[in-house]
C-alpha distance (Angstrom), angle and dihedral (degrees) to the residues before:
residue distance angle dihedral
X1 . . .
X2 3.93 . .
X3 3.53 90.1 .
X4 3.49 100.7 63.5
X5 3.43 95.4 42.6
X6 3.38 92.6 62.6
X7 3.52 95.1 40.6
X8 3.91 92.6 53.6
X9 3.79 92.0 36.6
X10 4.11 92.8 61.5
X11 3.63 98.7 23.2
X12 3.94 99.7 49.3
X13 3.75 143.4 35.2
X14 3.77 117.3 -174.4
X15 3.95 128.1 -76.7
X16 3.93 87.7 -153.8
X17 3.53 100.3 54.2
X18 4.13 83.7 37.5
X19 3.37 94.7 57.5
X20 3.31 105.2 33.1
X21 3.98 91.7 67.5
X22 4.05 84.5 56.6
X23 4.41 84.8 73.5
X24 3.45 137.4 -89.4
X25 4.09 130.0 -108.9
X26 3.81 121.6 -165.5
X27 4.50 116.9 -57.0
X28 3.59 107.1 -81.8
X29 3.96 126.2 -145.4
X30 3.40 107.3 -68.1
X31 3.90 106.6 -145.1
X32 3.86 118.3 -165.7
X33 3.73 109.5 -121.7
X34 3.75 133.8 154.5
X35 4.01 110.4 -144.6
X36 3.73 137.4 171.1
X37 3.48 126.2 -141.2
X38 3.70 153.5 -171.5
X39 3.49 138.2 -146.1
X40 3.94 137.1 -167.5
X41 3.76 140.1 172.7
X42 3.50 116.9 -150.8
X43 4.08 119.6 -167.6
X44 3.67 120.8 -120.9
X45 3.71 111.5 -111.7
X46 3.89 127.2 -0.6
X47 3.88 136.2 -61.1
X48 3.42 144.8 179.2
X49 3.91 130.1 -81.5
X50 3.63 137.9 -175.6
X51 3.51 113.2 -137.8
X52 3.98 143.0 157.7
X53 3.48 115.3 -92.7
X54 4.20 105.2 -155.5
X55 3.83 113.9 -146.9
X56 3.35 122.7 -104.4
X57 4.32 128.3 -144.3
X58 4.03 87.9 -104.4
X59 3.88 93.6 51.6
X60 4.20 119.6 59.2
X61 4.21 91.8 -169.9
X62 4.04 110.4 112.2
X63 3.92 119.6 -123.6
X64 3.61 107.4 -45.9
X65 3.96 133.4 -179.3
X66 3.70 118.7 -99.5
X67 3.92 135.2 179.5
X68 3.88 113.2 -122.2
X69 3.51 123.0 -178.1
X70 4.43 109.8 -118.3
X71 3.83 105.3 -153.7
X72 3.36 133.3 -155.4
X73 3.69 93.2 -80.2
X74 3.59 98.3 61.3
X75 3.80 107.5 87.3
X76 3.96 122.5 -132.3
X77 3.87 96.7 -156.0
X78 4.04 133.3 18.9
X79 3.88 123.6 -172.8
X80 3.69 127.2 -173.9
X81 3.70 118.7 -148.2
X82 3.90 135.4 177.4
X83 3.67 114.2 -148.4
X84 4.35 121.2 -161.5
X85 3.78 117.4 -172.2
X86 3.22 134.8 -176.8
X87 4.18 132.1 157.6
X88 3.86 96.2 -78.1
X89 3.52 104.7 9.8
X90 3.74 129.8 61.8
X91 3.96 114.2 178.1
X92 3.97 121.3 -168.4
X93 4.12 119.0 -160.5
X94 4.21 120.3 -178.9
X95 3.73 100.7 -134.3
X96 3.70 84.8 -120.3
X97 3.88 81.5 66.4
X98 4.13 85.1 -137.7
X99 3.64 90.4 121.5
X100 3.96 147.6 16.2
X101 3.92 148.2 173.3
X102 3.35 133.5 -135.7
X103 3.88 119.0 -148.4
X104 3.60 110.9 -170.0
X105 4.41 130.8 169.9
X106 3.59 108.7 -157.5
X107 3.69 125.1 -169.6
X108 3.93 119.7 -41.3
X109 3.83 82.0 25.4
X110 3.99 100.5 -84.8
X111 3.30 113.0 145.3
X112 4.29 134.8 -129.9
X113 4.02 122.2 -160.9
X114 3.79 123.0 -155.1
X115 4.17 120.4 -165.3
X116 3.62 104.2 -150.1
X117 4.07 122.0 -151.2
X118 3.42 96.4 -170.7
X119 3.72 96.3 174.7
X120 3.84 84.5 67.5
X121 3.92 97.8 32.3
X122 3.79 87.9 -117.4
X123 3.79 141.9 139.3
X124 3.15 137.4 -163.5
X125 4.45 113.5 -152.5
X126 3.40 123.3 -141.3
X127 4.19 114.6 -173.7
X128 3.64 125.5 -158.6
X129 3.97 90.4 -94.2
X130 3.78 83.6 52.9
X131 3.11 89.2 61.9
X132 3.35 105.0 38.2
X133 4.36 91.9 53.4
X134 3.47 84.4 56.9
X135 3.35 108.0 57.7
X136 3.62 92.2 -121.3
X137 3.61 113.9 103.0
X138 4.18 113.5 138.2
X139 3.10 132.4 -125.3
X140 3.87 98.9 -132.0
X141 3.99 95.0 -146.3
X142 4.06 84.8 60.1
X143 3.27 88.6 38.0
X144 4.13 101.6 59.5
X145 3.83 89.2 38.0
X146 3.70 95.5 38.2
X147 4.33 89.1 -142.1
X148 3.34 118.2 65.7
X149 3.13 125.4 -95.8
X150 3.69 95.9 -123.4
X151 3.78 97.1 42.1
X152 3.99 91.1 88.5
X153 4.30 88.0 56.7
X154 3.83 76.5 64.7
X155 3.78 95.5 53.1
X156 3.67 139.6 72.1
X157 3.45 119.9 -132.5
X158 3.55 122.9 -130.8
X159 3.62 120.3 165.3
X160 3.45 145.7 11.7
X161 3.82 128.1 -130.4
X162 4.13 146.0 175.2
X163 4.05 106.1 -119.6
X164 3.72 113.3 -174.6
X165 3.52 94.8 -31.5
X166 3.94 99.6 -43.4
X167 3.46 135.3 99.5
X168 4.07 109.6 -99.1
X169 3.71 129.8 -170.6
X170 4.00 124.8 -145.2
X171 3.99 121.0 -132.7
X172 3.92 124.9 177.8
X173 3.89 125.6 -179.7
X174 3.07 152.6 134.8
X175 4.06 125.1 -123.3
X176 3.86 117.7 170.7
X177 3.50 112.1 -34.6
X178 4.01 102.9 -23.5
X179 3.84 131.6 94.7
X180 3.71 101.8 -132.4
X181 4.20 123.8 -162.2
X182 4.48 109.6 166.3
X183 4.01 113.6 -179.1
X184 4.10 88.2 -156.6
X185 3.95 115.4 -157.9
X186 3.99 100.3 -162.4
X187 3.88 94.4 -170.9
X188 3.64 100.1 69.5
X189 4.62 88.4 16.9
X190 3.80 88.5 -125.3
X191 3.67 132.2 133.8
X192 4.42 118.4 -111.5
X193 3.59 90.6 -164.0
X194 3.91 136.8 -14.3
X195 3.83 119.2 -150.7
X196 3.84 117.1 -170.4
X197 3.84 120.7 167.6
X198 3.85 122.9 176.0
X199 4.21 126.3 170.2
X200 4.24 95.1 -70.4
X201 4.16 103.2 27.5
X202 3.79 158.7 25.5
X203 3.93 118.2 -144.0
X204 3.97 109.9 -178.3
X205 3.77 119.1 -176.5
X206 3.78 116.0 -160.9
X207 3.53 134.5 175.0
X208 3.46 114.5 -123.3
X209 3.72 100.6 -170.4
X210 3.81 137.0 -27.6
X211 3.47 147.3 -156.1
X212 4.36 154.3 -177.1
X213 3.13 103.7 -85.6
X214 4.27 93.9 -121.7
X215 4.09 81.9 52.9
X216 3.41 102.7 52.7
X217 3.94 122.1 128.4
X218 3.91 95.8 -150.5
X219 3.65 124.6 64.1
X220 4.05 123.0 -154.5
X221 3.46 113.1 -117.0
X222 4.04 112.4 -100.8
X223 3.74 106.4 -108.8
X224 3.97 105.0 169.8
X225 3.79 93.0 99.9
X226 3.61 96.2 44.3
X227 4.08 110.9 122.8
X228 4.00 98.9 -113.2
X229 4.20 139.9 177.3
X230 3.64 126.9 -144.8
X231 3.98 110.3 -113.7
X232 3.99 88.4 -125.2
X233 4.02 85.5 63.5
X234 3.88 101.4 59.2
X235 3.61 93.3 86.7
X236 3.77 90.9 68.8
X237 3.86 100.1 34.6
X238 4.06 94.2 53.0
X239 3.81 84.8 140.1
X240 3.89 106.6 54.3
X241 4.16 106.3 90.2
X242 3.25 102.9 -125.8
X243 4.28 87.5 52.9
X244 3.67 90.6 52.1
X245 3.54 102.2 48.1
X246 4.10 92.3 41.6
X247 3.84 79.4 57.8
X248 4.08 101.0 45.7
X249 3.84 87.9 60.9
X250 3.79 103.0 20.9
X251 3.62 119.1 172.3
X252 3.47 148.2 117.5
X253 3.46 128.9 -102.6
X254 3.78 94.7 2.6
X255 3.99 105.0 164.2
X256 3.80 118.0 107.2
X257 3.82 98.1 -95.1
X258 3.79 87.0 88.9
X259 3.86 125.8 87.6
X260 3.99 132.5 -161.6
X261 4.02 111.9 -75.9
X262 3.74 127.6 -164.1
């Protein structure tokens, strides 16, 4: 649970609150879907790695070390990540089912976040405020459709392409430092695949399958009774376990369906 954390925390910032700051257009449709997905970062350039080189019938030596050169298509990290939405409630699970979020518009549309630990049936409660004093409050359109839904104004399109039996659109840019490639499915206003590149990585975001929501063949897991603390309360419960290790890698929206922003 640590580990990824971490791993998320230094690897990934989040494509909401990314592309969120590119503008805003008018709420789409939200459609309720369940979809899994995958992400990987990929370094820029090549470097070194030790692997073990297996003998072959002309050569007599015993496994050995040998240097081999990892590309740019090998990736460094993968995540897999389920994702349930439906109108007011968007629910995030690592496939590892370590960790979660809880997305959640209450009335006059603000918006609450709970960080799940499921391993320890605990939550951690973020209110609007919370939010808010953080400088992390969502824009909910970004945050059902993970892109904005202005970003693709900013894009050209260039191709399109059948995705897992839906109609997908191509976009490729570039806005401020990144490389940006989005294989947009408009029927269900979810992203195929997101390709961002900047000077040191690759993140790609692909959807690996996807389903409505009353189909789906995963379930999230049930979270209501989990023992929880309110974000505002951490201060003065530094001590309890689950306190100090929300604190050691605090920050928000830390599973792998994130990518660098600006």
């Amino acid at each position: 649970m640590i580990s990824l954390r971490l791993i998320s925390r230094t690897l990934l910032t989040s494509l909401a609150l990314f592309y969120s700051g590119l503008g805003l257009s008018a709420e789409p449709i939200i459609v309720e879907i369940a979809a899994h997905f995958e992400t990987k970062t990929y370094p820029v350039g090549q470097h070194l790695h030790r692997v073990i080189k297996q003998p072959t019938a002309r050569h007599w030596y015993p496994w050995r070390l040998q240097d081999k050169q990892i590309g740019k298509n090998t990736p460094s990290k993968t995540e897999q990540w389920y994702l349930w939405r439906q109108q007011d409630k968007i629910e995030i699970q690592s496939r590892n089912k370590k960790v979660g979020e809880v997305w959640q518009r209450l009335k006059h549309k603000q918006v609450a976040f709970s960080w799940l630990y499921h391993a320890k049936a605990f939550a951690i409660r973020y209110t609007p405020s919370d939010l808010k004093a953080l400088q992390t409050y969502p824009d909910w359109a970004t945050k059902t459709s993970i892109v904005s839904p202005a970003l693709l104004e900013r894009l050209q399109k260039t191709a399109d392409k059948q995705v897992l039996g839906y109609q997908a659109e191509v976009y490729r840019g570039k806005i401020d430092n990144y490389q940006l490639e989005i294989h947009w499915i408009p029927a269900i206003n979810t992203p195929a695949k997101i390709r961002q590149t900047n000077s040191k990585q690759t993140t790609e975001v692909k959807l690996i399958a996807v389903y409505p929501l009353a189909k789906a063949p995963w379930r999230p897991i049930e979270s209501d009774h989990y023992d929880d603390m309110d974000y505002a309360d951490i201060g003065d419960n530094e001590s309890h376990p689950i306190a100090k290790l929300h604190m050691k890698g605090m920050s928000l929206n830390t599973i792998q369906y994130q990518a660098h922003g600006h």
